[in-house]
N, C-alpha and C positions, 0 to 999 in steps of 0.2 A: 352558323354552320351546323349542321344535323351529326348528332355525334354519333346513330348508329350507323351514316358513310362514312366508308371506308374513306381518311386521311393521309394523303402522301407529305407527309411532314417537311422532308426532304423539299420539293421541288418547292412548298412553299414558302421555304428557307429562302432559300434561291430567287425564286419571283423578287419575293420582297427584300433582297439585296443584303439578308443579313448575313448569307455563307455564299461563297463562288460555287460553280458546277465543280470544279477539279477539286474544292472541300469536300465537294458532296459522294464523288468517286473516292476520293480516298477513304470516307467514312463508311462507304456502300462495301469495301473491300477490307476494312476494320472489322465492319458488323459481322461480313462472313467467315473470315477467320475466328473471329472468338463466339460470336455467336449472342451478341450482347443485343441491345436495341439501340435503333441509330441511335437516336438521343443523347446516350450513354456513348456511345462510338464517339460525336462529335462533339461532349465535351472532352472525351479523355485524350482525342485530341487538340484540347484547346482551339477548336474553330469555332466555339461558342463558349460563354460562362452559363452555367446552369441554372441561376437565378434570369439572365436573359431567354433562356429555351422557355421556362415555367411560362415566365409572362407573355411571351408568343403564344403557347398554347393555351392561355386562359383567356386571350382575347378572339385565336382563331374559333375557338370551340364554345365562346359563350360561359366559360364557367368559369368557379372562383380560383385563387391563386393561395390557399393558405398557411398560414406560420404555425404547422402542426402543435410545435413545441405549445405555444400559447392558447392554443383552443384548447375548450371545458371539453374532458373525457369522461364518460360514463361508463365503466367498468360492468353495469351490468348490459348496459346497448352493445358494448365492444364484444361482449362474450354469447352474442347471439349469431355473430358469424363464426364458426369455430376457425383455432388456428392455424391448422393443416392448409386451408385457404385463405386465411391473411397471407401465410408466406409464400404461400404458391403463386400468387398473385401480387406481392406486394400493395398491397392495401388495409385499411383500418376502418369500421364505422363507427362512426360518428354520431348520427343521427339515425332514429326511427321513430316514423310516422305513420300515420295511419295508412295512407297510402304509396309512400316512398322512402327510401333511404337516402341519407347524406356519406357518402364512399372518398374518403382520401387516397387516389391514387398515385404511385409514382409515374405512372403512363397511361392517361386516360386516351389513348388511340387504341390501344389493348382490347379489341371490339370481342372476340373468342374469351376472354376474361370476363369482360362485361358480361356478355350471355351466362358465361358459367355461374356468377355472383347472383345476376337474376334469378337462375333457376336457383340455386341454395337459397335466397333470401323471401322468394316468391313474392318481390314488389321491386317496384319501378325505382333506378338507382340515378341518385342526382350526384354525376363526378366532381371529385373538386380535385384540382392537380396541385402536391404538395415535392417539397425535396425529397429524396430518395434517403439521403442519409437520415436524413429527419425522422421519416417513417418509418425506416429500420428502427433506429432506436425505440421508437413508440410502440412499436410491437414490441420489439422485446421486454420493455417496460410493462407493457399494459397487459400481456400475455405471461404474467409472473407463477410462478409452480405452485403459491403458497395455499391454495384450497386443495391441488394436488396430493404436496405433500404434506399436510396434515392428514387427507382421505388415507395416504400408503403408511403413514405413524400409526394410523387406527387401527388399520389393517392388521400390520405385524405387530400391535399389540395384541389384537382377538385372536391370532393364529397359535402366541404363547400361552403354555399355561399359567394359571391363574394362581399355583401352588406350587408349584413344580420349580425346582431349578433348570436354567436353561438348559436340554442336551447338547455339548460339544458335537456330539457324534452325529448328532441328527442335523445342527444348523449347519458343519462342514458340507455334509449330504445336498443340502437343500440349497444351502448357499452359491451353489456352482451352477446352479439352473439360473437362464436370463432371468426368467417369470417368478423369480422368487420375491419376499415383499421388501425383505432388507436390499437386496440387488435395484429393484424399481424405485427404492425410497432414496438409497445412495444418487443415482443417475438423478434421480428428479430433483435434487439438493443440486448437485454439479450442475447439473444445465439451470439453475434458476441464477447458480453465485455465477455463472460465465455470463449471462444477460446483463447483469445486473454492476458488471465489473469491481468484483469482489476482491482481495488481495490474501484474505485470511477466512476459513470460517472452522468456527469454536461448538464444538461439542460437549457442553457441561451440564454433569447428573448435580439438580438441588434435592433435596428433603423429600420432597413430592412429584418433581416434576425435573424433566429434561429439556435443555434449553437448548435453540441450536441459532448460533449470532454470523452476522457477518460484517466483516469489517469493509468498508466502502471509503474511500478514500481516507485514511485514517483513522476513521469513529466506527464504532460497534454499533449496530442493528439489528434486534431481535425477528428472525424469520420466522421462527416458528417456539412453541409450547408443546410439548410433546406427555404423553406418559413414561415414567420413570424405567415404568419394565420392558423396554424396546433400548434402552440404552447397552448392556450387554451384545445385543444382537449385531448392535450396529459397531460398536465397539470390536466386536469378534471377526466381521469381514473385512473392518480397513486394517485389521493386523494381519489377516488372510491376506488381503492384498498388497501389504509393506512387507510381506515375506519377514514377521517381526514373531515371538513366544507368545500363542494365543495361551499359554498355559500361565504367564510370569503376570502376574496384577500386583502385586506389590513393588514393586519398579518400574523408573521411567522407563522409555524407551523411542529410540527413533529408527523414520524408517521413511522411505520415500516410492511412491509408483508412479507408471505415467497414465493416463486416460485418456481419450480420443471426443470431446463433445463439441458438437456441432462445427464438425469440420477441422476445431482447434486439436493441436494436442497438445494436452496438460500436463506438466512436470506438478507432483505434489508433494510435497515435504510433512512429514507425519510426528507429530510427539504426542506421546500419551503421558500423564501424569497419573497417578492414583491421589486421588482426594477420599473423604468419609464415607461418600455417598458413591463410589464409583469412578472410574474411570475416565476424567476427561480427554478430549483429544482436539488438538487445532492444528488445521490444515494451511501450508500457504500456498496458493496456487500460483505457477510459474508457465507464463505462457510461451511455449517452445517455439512459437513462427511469432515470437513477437521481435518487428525488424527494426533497423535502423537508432543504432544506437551512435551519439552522434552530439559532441559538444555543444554545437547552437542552441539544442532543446533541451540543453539541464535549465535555463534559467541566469545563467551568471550576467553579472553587467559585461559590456564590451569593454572596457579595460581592463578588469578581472582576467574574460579571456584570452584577451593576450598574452599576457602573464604567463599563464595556466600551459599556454601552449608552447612558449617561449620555453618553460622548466622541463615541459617533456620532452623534449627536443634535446636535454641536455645528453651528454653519454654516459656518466653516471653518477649517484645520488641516491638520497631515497625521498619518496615524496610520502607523506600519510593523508587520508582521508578519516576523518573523524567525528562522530555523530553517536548518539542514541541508537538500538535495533528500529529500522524502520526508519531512516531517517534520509536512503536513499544513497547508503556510500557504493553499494557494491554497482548500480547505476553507472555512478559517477565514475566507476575504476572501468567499469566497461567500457564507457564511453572513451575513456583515454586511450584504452586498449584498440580500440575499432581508429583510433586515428593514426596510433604507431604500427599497427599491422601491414605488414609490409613483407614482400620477399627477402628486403634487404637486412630483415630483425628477424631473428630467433626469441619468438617468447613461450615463456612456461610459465602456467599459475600454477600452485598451492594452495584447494580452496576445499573449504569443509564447510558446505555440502556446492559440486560445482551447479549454478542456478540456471546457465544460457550456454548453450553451447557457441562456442563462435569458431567459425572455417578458419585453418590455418595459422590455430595456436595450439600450443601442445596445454592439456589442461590435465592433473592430475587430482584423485579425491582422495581424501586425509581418511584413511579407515583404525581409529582406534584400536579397533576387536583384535585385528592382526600386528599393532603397535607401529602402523604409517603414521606417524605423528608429522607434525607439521614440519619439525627439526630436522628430520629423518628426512621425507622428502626434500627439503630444500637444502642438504646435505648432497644429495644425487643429483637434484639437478642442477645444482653449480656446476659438478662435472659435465652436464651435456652441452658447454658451451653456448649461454644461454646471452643476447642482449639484452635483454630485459625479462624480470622477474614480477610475477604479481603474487606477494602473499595475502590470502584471502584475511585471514587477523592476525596481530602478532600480541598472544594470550599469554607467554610464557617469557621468562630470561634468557632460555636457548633460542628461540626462534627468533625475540627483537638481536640476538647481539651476534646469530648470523648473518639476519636480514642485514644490520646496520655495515657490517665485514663486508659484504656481499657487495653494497652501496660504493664501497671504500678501494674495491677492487675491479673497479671499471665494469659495472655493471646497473643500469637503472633500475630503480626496485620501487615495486606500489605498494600500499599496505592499508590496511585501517588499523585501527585503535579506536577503543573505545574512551572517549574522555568527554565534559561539556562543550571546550571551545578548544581554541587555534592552542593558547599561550600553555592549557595546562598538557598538551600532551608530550613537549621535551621534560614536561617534570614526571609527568610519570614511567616515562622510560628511565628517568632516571631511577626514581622509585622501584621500579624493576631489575635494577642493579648492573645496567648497563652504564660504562664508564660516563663522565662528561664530554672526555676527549670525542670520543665516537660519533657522539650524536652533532658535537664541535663542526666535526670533519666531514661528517656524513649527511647530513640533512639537508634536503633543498629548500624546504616550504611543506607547511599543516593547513590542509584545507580543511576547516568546522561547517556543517551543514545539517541542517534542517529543512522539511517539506511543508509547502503552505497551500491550504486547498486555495482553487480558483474561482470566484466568482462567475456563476455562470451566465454566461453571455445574454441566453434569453429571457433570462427575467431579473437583469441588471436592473438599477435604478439608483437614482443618486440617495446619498446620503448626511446629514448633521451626525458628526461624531459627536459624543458627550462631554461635558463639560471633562471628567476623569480621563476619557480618551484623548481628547486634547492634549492634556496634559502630558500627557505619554507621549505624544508626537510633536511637541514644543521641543521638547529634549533631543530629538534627534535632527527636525528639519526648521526648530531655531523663530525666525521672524518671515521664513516663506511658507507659513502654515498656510493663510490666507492664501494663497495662490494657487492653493492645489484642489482640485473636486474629489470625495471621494462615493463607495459607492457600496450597494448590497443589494444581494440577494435575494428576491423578496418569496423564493419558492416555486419552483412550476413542476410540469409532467416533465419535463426535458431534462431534472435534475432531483427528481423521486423527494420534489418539496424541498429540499435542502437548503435549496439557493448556492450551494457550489457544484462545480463540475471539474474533476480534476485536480493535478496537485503540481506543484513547480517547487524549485529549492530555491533557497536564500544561503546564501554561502558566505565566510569571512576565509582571506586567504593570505596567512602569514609567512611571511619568506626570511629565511637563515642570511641576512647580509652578514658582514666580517662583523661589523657592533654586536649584533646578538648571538654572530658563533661564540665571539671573547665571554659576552655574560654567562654563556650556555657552562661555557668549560669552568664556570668558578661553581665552586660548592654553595654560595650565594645565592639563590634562587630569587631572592627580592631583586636583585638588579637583572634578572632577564625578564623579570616581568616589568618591572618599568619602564624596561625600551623596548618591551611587545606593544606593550600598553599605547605607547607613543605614538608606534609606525601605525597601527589598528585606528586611532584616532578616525572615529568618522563611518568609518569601512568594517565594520564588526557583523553579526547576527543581525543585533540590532537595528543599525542602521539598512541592512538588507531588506529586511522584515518591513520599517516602516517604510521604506522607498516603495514597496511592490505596493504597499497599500496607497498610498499618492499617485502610485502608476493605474490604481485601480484594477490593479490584476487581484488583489485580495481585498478582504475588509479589514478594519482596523482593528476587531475584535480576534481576529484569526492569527494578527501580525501580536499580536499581546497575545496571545496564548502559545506559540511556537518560543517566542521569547523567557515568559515564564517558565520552560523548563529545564533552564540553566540559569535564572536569576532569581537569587532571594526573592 
């Protein structure tokens, strides 16, 4: 078939019996309302899978069908179509040739598209029909800021002087124009860490040089090298924009703004330190429409979550989540939150700094300056007749020995803590100087949790663990080692070389029965660990850890390094 005729996709859906005519009206009346392309109309209605659409169209149209992720990209062929027309178009190339180009498109019936890419490219385009999600990602990937922003670090170094101390007075000035180069160099940092789905990124002045990293699912990544005498500048506007003392450099300081890229809007969380050299500062980026927070997708085993769900259901108690920064609790308390939400429950967090807004809870933020302290607020909102209660940390003695009162007096209470696993955190409340009794009477269960990247799908491949790896997973799955496959990573464009995509938690989750209330309440602390120890048998971190890598959701390299940071 001639692909510069014009294609009725639809009808030959139809002919060839793969969607009915009354799919095809309802898709014709999808399209119109949103304004999408059929394609897209009938899978979002489910009257086709989109891997089946692909292959109709690679067979009707004569061209290939490919697995974006896995094809050789050339960065410098990609960047001869500029990217205002990648996205405008949803397309990537691929190939160029002397006479032709090789174009991954999400919709190669897109004839007015076509024309347009011919004329920018001024040669004959050979389509090839790829997934949509696919190639979003590959753009965003392959269309990275980082020649960008190094040109706009240069910039606003040449624009300062060479001798001069910064002017405050002049970069305020300047700093409020879009066109400025600190302004253009900030945006072009944020829209490269939004692509690239960033969690963290870290502004640190060295010796010589200013670094600027970001964190991708767990791990640090150097974006860019910068000159040292741009650090000031860029340090001065994200204080300007934390509403934080661009006069105070000798103290910390935090502060948080929101920005608007590409569509998204970003909640940002600001701490600046003073180091020798300057000013660092790291950012976490908090994405405000990010949806569906939601027990199934933390990762726990299905008996886990029963459990899990079974305790919140309780009417009252208190439950803790506990982990490392970063390790995915406040996730996890959302996630419980989005299940008890209800007309029929009254809840109020207590959270410093709150990270997600969520419809239909009352959410209060801990402001120091003014002396809202954590105590203080959850002193108030006892009184406002609350079901249930999320404190964001319980940091201090007043706040765990209201939280635990709170618990005690018919009211369900969340909390984290900070500890390594499940068993040590009734010792550290106690530690904290909350009686034994309380935590006896009060406590339902300690979920300990840790995040473990994902193996990424498209450039999976099995794996021999190593003789030492073995080893390590002899200990927890015994004489069924041999029965399980595992697998790795081997790097692609789809996962920026890594070989993981993504992060999932491994959880251990210990429950207060009557045995371990009695050991809790003795001053004894060796006999509650003993019968923690017991019930845990099996079901720990550890055993999490290495299950997910048997399940081949992670490697076994990943599952021994989440582990190693709560074990000798």
């Amino acid at each position: 078939m001639d692909i510069t005729k014009k294609i009725r996709i639809g009808e030959l859906l139809v002919q060839n019996r793969i969607i009915t005519q009354e799919q095809l009206i309802s898709a014709l009346a999808e399209q119109k309302k949103t304004g999408c392309q059929l394609g897209r109309a009938l899978i979002n209605l489910n009257f086709i899978k989109e891997v089946e659409l692909l292959n109709f169209l690679s067979r009707q149209l004569n061209i290939p069908f490919l697995d974006i992720a896995q094809y050789p990209r050339n960065p410098e062929i990609i960047k001869l179509l500029p990217e205002s027309a990648a996205r405008r178009f949803s397309v990537l190339l691929l190939e160029n040739n002397e006479f032709d180009v090789l174009l991954a498109m999400a919709d190669p019936t897109d004839l007015i598209g076509l024309d347009e890419l011919s004329r920018i490219l001024k040669k004959t385009i050979r389509p090839a029909v790829v997934r949509e999600g696919d190639l979003l990602m590959a753009i965003d990937q392959s269309y990275r800021r980082t020649d960008e922003i190094n040109n706009l670090a240069e910039q606003l170094r040449s624009d300062m002087s060479e001798d001069d101390n910064l002017d405050l007075n002049a970069m305020l000035a300047s700093a409020e124009a879009a066109d400025a180069p600190v302004v253009k160099l900030l945006r072009s940092v944020f829209e490269d860490a939004v692509q690239v789905r960033v969690s963290d990124i870290h502004i640190e002045p060295q010796e010589n040089k200013l670094y600027i990293r970001f964190r991708i699912d767990g791990v640090l990544h150097q974006q860019t090298e910068a000159d040292l005498k741009i650090a000031a500048a860029l340090v001065l506007r994200l204080k300007l924009m934390s509403g934080l003392d661009i006069g105070e450099k000798r103290l910390p300081q935090d502060g948080r703004f929101q920005i608007k890229v590409r569509r998204q809007s970003i909640d940002v969380r600001l701490s600046t330190m003073p180091t020798i050299y300057g000013e660092s500062v790291v950012m976490r980026l908090l994405m405000q429409n990010a949806q569906g927070f939601a027990l199934e997708k933390l990762g726990m085993a299905p008996e886990m979550l029963v459990r899990f769900r079974k305790l919140l259901h309780r009417p009252d108690g208190i439950i803790l989540v506990t982990g490392p920064t970063g390790s995915g609790k406040t996730t996890t308390l959302y996630a419980a939150l989005s299940e008890l939400n209800s007309s029929a429950n009254k809840i109020i967090t207590v959270e410093d700094p709150v990270e997600y807004r969520l419809p239909g809870i009352n959410q209060v933020q801990v402001n120091e300056k003014i002396e809202l302290d954590f105590a203080r607020v959850l002193r108030s909102a006892l009184r406002q007749d609350p079901d249930i209660v999320l404190i964001g940390e319980m940091r201090d003695h007043e706040t765990a020995q209201i939280g635990l009162r709170a618990a005690m007096t018919g009211h369900l209470v969340l909390s984290t803590l900070h500890t390594n696993d499940a068993i040590s955190s009734p010792i550290r409340l106690m530690d904290m100087g909350v009686p034994p009794y309380m935590i006896a009477m009060s406590l339902l269960a300690v979920i300990a949790q840790r995040l473990v990247r994902v193996v990424c799908e498209s450039c999976m491949q099995p794996y021999t663990p190593e003789p030492f790896e073995q080893a390590w997973l002899k200990l927890e799955l015994n004489d069924t080692l041999q029965q399980h496959s595992f697998v790795q990573g081997k790097g692609c464009s789809h996962c920026n070389g890594t070989g993981y995509q993504g992060r999932i938690g491994v959880y251990e989750l210990l429950e207060m029965n009557s045995e371990l209330a009695d050991a809790a309440n003795q001053r004894d602390t060796s006999v509650f660990i003993r019968r923690a120890r017991q019930q845990l048998a099996g079901k720990t971190l550890r055993s999490s850890a290495s299950a997910m890598a048997a399940a081949g959701r992670t490697t076994v390299s990943e599952a021994m390094r989440i582990t190693n940071q709560f074990e000798d």
